[in-house]
N, C-alpha and C positions, 0 to 999 in steps of 0.2 A: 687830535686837533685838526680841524678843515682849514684848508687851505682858500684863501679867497684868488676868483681867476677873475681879473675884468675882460669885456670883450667892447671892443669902440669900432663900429662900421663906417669906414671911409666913403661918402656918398662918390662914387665912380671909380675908386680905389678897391685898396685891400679890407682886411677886416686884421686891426690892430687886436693881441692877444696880451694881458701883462699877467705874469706870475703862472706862469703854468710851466711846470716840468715834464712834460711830453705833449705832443700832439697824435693823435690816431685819425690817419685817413681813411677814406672811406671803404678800400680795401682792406684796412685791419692793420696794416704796418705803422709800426710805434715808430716817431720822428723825436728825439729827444729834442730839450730846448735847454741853449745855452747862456742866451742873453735874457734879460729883464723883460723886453718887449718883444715878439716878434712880428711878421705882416703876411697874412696867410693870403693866400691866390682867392680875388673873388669870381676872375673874369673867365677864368677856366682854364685860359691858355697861356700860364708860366710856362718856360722851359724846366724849373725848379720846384715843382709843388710837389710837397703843399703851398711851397714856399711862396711871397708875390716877388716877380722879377722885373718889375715895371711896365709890363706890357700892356696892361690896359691904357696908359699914355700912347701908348701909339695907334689905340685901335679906340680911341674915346667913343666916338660917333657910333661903334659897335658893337657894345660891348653886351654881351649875354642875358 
């Protein structure tokens, strides 16, 4: 049985992830996922990625 994963791109934000039980960054390391939804880094510059840590609010006008 497949698993259905949505993915919904935040226009200046993050890129929302629902139903996935891991994420693999671009390096190859497995991030498990605990919650239902998570908010993955679009802007490059989380302190937590893959994870989004809000930073693109602060850097709007800049963003990658």
């Amino acid at each position: 049985m497949s698993r259905v994963v949505r993915l919904q791109p935040c226009p200046g934000g993050p890129l929302l992830v629902r139903g996935a039980d891991v994420i693999v960054d671009e390096d190859g390391a497995e991030h498990p996922v605990t919650r239902p939804v998570v908010a993955l880094c679009m802007c490059d510059r989380s302190a937590r990625k893959p994870w989004c840590d809000a930073t693109h609010k602060a850097i709007r006008g800049d963003v990658r």
